[in-house]
C-alpha positions as CSV (number, residue, x, y, z in Angstrom):
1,X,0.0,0.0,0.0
2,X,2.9,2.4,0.8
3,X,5.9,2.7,-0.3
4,X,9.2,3.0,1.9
5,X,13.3,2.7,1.1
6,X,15.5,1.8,4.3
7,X,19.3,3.3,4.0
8,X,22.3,2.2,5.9
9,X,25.5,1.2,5.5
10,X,25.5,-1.6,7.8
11,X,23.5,-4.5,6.2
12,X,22.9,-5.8,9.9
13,X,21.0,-2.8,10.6
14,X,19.7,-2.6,7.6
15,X,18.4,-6.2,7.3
16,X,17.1,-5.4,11.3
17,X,15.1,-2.4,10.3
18,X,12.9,-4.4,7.6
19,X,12.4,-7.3,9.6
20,X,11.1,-4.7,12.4
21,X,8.3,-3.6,9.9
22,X,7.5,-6.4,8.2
23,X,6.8,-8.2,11.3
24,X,4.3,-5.8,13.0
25,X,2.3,-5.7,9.2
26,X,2.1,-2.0,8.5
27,X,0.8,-0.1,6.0
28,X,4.5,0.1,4.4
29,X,4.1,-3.2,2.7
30,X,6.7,-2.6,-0.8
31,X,9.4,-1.7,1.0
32,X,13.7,-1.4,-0.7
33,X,16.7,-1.0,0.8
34,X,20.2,0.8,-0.2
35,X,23.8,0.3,1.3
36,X,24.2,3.9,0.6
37,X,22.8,7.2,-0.2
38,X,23.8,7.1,-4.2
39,X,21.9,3.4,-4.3
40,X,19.0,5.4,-2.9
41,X,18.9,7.6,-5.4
42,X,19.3,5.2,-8.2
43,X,16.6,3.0,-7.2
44,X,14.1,6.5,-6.7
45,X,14.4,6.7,-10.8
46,X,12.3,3.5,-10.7
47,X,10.5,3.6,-6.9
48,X,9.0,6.5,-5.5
49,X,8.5,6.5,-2.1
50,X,6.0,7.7,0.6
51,X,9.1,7.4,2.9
52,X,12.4,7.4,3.5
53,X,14.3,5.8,6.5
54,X,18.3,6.4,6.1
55,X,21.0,6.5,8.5
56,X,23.4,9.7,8.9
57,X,26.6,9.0,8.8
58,X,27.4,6.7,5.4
59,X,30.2,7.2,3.1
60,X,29.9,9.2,0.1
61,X,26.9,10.7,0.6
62,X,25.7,11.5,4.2
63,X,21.8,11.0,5.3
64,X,21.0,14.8,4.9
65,X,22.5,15.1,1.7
66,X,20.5,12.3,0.6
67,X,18.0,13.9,1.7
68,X,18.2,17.6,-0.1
69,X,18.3,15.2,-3.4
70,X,15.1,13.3,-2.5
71,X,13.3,16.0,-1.9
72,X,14.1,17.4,-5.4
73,X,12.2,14.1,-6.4
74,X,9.3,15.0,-4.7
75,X,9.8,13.0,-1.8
76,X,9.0,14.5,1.5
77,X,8.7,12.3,4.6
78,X,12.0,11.1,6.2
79,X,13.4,9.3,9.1
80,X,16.3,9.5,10.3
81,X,18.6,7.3,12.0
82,X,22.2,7.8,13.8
83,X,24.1,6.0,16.4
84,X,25.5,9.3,18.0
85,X,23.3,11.5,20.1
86,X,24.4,14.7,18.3
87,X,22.2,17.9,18.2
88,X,23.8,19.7,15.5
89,X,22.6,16.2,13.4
90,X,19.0,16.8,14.9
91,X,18.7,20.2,13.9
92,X,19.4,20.1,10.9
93,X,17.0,17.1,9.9
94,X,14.4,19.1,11.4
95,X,15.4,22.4,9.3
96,X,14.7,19.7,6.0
97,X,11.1,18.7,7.5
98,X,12.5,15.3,8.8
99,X,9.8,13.5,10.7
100,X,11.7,12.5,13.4
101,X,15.1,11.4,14.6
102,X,15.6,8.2,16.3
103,X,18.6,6.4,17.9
104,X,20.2,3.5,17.1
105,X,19.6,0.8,18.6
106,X,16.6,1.5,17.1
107,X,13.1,0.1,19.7
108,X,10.9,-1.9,17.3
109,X,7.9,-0.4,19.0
110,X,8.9,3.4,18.8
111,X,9.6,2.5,15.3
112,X,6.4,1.1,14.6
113,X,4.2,3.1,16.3
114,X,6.2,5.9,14.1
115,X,5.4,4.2,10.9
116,X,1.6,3.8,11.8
117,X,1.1,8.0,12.8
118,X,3.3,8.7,9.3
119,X,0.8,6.3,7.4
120,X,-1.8,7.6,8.8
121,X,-0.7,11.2,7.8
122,X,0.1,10.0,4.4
123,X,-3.4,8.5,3.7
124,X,-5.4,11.5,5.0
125,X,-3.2,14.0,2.3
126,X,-3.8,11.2,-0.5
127,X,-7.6,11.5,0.8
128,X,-7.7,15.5,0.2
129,X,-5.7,15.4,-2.9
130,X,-8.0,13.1,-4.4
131,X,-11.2,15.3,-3.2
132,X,-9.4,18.4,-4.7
133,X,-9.1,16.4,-8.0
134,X,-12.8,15.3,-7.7
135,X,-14.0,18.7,-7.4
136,X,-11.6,20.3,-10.4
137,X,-12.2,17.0,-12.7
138,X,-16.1,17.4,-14.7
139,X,-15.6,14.2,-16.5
140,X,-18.3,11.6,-15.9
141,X,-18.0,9.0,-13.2
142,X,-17.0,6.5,-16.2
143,X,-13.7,8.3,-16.7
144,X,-12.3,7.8,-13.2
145,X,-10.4,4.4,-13.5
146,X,-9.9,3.6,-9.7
147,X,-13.9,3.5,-10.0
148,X,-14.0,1.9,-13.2
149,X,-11.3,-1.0,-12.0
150,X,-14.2,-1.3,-8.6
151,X,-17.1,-1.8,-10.5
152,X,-14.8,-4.7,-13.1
153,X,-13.4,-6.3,-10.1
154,X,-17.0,-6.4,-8.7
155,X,-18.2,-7.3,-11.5
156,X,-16.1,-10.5,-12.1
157,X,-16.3,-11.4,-8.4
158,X,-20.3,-10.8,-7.3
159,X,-20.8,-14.4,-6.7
160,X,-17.9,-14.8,-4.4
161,X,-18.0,-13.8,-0.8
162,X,-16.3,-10.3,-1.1
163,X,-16.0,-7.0,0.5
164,X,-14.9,-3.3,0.6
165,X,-11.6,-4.7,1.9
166,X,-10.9,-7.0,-0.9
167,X,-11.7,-4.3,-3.4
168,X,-8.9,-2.3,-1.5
169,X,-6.6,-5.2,-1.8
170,X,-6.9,-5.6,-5.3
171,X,-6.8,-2.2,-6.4
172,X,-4.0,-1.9,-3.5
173,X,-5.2,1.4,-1.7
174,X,-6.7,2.1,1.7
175,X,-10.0,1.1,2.2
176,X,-11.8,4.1,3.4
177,X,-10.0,6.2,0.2
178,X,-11.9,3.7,-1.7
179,X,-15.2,3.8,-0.3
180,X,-15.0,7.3,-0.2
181,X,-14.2,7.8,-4.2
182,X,-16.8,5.2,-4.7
183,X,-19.7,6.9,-3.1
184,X,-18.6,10.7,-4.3
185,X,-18.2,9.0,-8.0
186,X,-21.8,7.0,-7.8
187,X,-23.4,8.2,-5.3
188,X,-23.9,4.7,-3.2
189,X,-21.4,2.6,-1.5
190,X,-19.3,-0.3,-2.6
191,X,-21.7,-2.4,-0.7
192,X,-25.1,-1.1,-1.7
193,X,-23.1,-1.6,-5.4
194,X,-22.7,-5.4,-4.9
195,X,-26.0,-5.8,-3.8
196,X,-27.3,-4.1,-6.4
197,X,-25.5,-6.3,-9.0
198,X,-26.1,-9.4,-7.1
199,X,-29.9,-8.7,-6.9
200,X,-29.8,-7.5,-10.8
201,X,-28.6,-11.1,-11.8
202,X,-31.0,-12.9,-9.3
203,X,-33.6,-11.3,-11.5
204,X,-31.9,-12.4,-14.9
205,X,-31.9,-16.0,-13.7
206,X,-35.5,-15.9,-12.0
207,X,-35.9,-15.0,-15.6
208,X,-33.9,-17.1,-17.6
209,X,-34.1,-20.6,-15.4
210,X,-37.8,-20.6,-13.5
211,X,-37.1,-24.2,-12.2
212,X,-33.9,-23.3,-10.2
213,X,-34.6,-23.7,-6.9
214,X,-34.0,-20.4,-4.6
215,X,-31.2,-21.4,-2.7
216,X,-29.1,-22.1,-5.5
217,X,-29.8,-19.0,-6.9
218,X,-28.7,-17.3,-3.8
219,X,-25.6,-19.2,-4.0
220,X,-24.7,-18.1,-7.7
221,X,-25.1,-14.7,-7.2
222,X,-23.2,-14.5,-3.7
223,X,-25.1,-15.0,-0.9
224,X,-24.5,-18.2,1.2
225,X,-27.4,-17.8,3.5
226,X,-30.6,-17.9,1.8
227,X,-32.3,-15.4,4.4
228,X,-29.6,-12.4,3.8
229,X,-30.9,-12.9,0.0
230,X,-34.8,-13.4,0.2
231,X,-34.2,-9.7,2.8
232,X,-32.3,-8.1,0.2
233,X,-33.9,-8.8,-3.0
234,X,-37.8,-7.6,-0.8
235,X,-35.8,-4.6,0.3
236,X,-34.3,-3.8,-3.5
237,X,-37.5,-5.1,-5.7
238,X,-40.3,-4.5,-3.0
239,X,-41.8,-8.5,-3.1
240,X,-39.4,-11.5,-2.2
241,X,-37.6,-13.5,-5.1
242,X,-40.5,-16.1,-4.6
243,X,-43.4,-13.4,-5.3
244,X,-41.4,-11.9,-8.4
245,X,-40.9,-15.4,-10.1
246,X,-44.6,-15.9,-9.7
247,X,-45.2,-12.5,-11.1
248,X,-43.0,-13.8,-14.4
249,X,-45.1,-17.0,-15.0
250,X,-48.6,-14.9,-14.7
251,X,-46.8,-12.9,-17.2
């Protein structure tokens, strides 16, 4: 979901710093790492990152240099690391909007915990960036492609047991930034969307096959328990799937 590159020197350290994260599952799942500042860079023409965790003192090019040259690459959000409790280091990470300055060794909760306010932070300006986009854009709904890609996954996975979660997943975004474009885009929520599409095809094969039985129908188009489906389809079409299939062979 986000992206983060871990620089140091010390491939112990470095290798210790991943395993920290990936262990406590944050939202920093595609994370890279660099033996030095200049690797860093390199792999930034390829991988842009929502952070940047890099020690101060490495050869060649120093943590606060790296970081003047990130931030002409747009990148903005920046840990940084040192094993010497030096203020000049500290004051000058702050003066380039560092988010904070931690102590090697580093502690694997403080670290976390970090990670988890920075995510949060990062999701939030993602959230308002794409509301300021929504508001400038006047194309119709059908031009957005994260909604477009929603509605195709939906559409190819109705019968399945799914959710607004697994829609995140697979378009690999948060899930309230999701549901949020979703409803602004179309004007109902993802899940009011599937049940929408699951009763529409119930219809088509009330329709199409009268001598199905119910619950299989209620299986085909997603719902496991035939209950949740006869209360959905009287709350969508106004009379249970029973009454409407009646209402076909009258017809």
């Amino acid at each position: 979901m986000l992206k983060l590159i871990i620089v140091d020197d010390e491939p112990i350290i470095l290798d210790g710093i991943r395993s920290m994260i990936e262990q406590d599952k944050t939202l920093f799942t595609k994370i890279v790492t660099a033996n030095d500042g200049i690797e860093a860079l390199e792999k930034m023409a390829y991988f842009h990152p929502d952070l940047i965790i890099t020690d101060i003192q490495m050869p060649e090019m120093d943590g606060l240099e790296l970081i003047r040259q990130a931030q002409k690459r747009n990148v903005n959000r920046f840990i940084v690391l040192s094993g010497y409790d030096v203020f000049e280091y500290a004051r000058k990470a702050i003066q380039l909007q560092v988010v904070e300055y931690l102590l090697k060794p580093v502690n694997q909760q403080e670290l976390v915990d970090l990670l988890k306010r920075i995510a949060i932070g990062l999701i939030e300006e993602r959230q308002f960036r794409v509301e300021d986009e929504l508001e400038q854009d006047q194309q119709p709904s059908s031009h957005n492609d994260n909604v477009k890609m929603v509605k195709g996954y939906i559409n190819s996975n109705y019968m399945k047991d799914i959710s607004l979660p697994d829609v995140a997943e697979y378009l690999n975004l948060h899930p309230s930034y999701v549901g949020q474009i979703f409803k602004k885009e179309t004007g109902e929520s993802i899940v009011q969307y599937i049940n929408h599409l699951r009763i529409d095809k119930a219809k088509e094969l009330l329709l199409s096959m009268p001598d199905i039985s119910l619950e299989k129908i209620a299986r085909c188009v997603g719902y496991e328990n035939p209950r949740t489906f006869y209360k959905l389809f009287r709350r969508y079409v106004g009379q249970t799937p029973g009454q409407f299939r009646e209402q076909l062979q009258d017809d």
